[in-house]
N, CA, C and O of each residue as an XYZ file, in Angstrom:
524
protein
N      83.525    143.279     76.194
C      84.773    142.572     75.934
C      85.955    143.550     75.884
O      87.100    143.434     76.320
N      85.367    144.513     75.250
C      86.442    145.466     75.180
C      87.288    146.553     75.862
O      88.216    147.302     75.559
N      86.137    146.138     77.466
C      86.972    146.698     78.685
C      87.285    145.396     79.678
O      87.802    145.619     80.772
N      87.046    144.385     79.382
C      88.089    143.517     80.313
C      89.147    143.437     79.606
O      90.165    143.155     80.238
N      89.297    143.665     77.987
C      90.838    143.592     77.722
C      91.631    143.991     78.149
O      92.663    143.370     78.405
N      91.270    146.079     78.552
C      91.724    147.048     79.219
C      92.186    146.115     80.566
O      93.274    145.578     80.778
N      90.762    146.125     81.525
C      91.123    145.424     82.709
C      91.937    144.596     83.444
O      92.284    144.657     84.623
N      92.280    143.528     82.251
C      92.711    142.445     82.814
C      94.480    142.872     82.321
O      95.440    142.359     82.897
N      94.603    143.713     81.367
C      96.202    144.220     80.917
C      96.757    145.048     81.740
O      97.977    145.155     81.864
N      95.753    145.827     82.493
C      96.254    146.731     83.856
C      96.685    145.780     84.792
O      97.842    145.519     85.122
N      95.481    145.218     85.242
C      96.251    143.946     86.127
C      97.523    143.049     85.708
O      98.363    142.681     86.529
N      97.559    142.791     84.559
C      98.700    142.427     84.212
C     100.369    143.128     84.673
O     101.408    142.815     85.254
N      99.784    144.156     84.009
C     100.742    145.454     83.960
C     101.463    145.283     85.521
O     102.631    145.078     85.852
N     100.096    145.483     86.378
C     100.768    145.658     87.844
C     101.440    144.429     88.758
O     102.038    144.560     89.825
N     101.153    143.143     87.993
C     101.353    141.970     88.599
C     102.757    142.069     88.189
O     103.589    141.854     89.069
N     103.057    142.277     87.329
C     104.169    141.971     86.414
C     105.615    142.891     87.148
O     106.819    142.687     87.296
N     104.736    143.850     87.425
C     105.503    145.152     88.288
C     105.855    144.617     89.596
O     107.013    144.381     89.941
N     104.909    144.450     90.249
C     105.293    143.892     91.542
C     106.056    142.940     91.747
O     106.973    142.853     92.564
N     105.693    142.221     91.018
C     106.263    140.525     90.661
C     108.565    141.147     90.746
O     109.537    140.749     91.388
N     108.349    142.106     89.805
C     109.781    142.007     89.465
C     109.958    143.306     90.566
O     111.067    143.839     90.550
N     109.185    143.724     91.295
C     109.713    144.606     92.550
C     110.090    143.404     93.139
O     111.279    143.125     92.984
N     109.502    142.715     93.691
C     109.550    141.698     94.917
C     110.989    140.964     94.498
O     111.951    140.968     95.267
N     111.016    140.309     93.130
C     112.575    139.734     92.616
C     113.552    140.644     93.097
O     114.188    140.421     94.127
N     113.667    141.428     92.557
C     114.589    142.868     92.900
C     115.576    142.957     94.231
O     116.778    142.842     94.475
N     113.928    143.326     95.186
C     113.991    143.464     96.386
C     114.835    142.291     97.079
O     115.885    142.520     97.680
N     114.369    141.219     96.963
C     114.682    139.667     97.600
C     116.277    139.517     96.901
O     117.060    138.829     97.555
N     116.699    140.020     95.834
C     117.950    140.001     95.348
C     118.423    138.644     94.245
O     119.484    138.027     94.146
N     117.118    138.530     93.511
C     117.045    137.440     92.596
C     117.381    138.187     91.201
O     118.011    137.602     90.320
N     117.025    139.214     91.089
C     117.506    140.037     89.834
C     118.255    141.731     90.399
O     117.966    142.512     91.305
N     119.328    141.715     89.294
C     120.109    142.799     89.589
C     119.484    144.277     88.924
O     118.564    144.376     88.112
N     120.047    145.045     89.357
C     119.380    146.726     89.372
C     119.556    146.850     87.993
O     118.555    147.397     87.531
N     120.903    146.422     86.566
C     120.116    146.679     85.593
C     119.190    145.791     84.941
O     118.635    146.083     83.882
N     119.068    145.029     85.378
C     117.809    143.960     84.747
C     116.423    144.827     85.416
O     115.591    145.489     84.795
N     116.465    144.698     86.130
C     115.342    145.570     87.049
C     114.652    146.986     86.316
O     113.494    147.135     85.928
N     115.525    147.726     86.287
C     115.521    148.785     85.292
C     115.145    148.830     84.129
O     114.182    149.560     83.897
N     115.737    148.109     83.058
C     115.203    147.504     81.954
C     113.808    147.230     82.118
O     112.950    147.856     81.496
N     113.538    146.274     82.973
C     112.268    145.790     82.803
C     111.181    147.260     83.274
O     110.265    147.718     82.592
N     111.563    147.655     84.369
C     110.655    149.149     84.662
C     110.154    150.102     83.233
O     109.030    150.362     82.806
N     111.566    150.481     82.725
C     111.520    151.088     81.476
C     111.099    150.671     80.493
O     110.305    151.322     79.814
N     111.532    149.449     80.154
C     110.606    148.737     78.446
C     109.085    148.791     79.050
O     108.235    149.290     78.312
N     108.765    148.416     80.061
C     107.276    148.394     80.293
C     106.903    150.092     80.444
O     105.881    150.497     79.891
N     107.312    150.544     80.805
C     106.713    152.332     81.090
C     106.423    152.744     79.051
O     105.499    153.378     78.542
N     107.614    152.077     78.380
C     107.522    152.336     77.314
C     106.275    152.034     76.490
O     105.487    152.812     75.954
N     106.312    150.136     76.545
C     105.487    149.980     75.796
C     104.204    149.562     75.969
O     103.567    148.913     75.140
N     103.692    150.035     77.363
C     102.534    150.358     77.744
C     102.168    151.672     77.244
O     101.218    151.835     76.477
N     103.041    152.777     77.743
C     102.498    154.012     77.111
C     101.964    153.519     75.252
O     101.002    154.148     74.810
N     102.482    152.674     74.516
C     102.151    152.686     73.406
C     101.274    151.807     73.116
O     100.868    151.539     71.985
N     100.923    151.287     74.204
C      99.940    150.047     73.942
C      98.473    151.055     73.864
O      97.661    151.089     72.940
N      98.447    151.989     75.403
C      97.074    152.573     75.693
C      97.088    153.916     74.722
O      96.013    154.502     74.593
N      98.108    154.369     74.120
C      98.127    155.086     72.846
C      97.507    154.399     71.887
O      96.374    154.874     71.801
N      97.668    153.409     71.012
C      96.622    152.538     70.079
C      95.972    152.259     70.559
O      95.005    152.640     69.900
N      95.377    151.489     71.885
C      93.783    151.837     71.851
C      93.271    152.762     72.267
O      92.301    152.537     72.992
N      93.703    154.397     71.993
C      93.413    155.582     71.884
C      92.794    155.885     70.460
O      91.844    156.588     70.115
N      93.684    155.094     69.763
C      93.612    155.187     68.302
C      92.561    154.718     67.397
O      91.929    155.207     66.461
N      92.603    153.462     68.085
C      91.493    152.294     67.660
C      89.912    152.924     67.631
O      89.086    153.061     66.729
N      89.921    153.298     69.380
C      88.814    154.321     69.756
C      88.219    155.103     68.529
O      87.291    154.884     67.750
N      89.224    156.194     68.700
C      89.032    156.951     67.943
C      88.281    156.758     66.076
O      87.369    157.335     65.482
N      89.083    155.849     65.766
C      88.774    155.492     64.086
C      87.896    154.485     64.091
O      87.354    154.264     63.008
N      87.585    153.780     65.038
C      86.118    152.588     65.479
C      84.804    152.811     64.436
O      84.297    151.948     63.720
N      84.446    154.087     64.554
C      82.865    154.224     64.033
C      83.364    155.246     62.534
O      82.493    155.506     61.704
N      84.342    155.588     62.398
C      84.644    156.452     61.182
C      84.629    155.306     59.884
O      84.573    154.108     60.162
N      84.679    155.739     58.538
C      84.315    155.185     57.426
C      85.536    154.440     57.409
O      86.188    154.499     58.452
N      86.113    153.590     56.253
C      86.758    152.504     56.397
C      88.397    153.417     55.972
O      89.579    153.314     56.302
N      87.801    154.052     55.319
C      89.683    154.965     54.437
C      90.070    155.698     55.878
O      91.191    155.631     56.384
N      89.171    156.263     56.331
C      89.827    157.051     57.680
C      89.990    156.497     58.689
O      90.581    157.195     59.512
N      89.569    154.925     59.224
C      89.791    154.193     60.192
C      91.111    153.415     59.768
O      91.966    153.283     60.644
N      91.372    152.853     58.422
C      92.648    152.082     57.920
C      93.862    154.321     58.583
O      94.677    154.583     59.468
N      93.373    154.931     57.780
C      95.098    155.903     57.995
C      94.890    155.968     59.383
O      95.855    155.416     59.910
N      93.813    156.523     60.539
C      94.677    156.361     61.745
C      95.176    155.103     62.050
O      96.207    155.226     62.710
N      94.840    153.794     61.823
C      94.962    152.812     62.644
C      96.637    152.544     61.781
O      97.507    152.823     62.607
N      97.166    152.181     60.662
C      98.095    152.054     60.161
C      99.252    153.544     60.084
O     100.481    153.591     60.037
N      98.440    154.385     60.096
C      99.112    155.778     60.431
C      99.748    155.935     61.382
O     100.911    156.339     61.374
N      98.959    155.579     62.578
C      98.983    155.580     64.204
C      99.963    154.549     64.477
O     100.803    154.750     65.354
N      99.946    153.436     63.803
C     101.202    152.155     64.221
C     102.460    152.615     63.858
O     103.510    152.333     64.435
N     102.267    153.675     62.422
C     103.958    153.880     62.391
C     104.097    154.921     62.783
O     105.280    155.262     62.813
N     103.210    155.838     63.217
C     104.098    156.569     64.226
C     104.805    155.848     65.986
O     105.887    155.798     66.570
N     104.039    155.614     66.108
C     104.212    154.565     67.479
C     105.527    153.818     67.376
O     106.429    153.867     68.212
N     105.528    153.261     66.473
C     106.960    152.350     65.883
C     107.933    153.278     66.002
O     108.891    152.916     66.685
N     107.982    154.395     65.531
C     108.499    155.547     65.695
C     109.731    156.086     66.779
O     110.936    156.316     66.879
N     108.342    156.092     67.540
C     108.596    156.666     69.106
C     108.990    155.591     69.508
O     110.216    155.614     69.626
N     108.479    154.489     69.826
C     109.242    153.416     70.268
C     110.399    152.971     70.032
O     110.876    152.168     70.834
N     111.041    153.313     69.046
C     112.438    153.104     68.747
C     113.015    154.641     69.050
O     114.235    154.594     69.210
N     112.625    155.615     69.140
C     113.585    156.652     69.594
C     113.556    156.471     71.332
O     114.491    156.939     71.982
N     112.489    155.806     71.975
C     112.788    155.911     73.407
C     114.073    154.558     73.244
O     115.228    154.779     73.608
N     113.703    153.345     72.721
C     115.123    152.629     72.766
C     116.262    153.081     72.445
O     117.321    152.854     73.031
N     116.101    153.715     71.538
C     117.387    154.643     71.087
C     118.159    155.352     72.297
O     119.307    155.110     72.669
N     117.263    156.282     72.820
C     117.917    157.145     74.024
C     118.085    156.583     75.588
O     118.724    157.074     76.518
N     117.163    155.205     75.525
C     117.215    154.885     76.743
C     118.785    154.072     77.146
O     119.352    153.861     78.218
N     119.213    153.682     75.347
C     120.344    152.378     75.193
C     121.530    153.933     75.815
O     122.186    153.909     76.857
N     121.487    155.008     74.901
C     122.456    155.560     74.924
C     122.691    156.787     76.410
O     123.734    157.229     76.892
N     121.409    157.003     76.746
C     121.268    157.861     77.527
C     121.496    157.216     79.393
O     121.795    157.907     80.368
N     121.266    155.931     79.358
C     121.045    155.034     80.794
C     122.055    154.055     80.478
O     122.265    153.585     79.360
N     122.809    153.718     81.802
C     123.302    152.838     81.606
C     123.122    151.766     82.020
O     123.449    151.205     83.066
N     122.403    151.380     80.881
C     121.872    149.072     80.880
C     122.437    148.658     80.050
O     123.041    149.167     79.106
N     122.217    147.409     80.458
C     123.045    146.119     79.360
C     121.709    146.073     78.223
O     120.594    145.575     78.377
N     122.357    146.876     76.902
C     121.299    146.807     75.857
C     120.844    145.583     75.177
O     120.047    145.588     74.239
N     121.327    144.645     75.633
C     120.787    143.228     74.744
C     119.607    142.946     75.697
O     118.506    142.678     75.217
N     119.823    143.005     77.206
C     118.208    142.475     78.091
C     117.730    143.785     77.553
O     116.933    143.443     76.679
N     117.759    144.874     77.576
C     116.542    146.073     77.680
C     116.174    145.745     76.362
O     114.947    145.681     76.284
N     116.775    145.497     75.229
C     115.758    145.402     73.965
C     115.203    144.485     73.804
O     114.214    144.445     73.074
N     115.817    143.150     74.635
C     115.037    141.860     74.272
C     113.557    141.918     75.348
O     112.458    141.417     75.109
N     113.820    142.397     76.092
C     112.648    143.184     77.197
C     111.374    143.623     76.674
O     110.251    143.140     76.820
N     112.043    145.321     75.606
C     111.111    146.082     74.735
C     110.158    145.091     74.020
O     108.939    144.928     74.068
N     111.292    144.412     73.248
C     110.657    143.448     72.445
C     109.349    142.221     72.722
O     108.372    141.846     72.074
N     109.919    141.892     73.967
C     109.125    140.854     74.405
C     107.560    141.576     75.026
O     106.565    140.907     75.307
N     107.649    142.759     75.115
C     106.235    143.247     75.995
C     105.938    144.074     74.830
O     104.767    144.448     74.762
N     106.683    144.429     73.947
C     105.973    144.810     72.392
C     104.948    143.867     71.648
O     103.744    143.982     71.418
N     105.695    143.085     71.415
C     104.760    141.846     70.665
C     104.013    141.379     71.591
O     103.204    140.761     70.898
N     103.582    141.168     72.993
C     102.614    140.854     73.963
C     102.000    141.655     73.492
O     101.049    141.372     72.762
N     102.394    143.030     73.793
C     101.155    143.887     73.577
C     100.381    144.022     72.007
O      99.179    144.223     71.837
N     101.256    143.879     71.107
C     100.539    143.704     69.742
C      99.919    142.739     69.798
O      98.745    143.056     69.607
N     100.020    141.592     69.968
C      98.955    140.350     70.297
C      97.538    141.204     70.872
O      96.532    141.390     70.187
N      97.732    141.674     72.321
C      96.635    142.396     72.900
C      95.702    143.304     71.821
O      94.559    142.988     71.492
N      96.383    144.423     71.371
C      95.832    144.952     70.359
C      95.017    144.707     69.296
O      94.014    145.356     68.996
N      95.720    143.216     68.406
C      95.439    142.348     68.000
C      94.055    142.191     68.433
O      93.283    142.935     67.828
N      93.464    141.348     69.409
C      92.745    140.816     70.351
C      91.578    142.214     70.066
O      90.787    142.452     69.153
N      91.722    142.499     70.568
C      90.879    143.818     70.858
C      90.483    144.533     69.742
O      89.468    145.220     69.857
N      91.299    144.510     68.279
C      90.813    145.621     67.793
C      89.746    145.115     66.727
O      88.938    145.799     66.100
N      90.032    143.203     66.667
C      89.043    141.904     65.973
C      87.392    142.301     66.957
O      86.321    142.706     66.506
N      87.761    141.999     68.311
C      86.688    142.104     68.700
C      85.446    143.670     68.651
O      84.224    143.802     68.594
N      86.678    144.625     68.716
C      86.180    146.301     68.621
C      85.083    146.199     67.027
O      83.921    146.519     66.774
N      86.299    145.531     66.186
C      85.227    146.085     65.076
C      83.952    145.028     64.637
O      82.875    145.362     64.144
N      84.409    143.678     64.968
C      83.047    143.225     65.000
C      81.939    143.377     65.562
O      80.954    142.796     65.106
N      81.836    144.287     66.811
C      80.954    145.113     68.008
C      80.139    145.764     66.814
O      78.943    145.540     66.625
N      80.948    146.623     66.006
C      80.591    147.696     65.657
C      80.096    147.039     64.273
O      79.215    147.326     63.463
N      80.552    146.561     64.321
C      79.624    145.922     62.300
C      78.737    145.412     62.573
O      77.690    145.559     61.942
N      78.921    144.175     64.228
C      77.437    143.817     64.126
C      76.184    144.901     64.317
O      75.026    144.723     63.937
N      76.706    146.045     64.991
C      75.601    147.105     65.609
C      75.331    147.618     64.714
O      74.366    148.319     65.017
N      75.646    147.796     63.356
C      75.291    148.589     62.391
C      74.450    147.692     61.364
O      73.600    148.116     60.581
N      74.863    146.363     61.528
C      74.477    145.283     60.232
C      73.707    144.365     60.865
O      72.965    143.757     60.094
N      73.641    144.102     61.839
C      72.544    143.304     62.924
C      72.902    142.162     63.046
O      72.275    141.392     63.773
């Protein structure tokens, strides 16, 4: 289960990409909408496959050291994710209300995902240990 989540979010990832190449291209959405969307997704994908780096990682560890990376690991992430909005608002020039409502919208997708995955990760693992 826990690699078609992977699977099917890559595919996502790339449908989603293409999807808004092809808009782009055809001239249904303008270059900073376009942009925005490139960037919030470069963003919060990188932070999506960062927590389930995380998840990984603290999966089979005891319960105190799986809670600090996994809650540790979210606020750092939160972190970074607001300093790339930070620099992307001030550093690029987009219309910052689509690029954050953007961030936002493929943030909470992806926390849902996470969500999803990290219910199923640890019940894998409790049942394998508890039968």
């Amino acid at each position: 289960m826990r690699h078609r989540i992977k699977k099917y979010t890559l595919a996502g990832i790339i449908v989603i990409l293409v999807v808004s190449l092809a808009l782009y291209r055809l001239g249904y959405i303008e270059a900073d909408l376009f942009l925005s969307i490139i960037l919030a997704k470069i963003i919060t994908t990188s932070n999506f496959f960062l927590g389930l780096f995380t998840y990984d990682k603290g999966l089979n560890k005891d319960d105190k050291s799986f809670l600090l990376l996994v809650l540790g690991g979210q606020m750092a992430r939160i972190f970074v994710v607001l300093i790339f909005i930070i620099l992307g608002s001030i550093l690029l020039k987009l219309n910052n209300n689509i690029f954050i409502l953007v961030v936002f919208i493929f943030y909470f997708s992806f926390l849902i995902l996470e969500i999803i995955y990290l219910i199923n990760a640890r019940s894998n693992s409790l049942t394998k240990y508890y039968g």
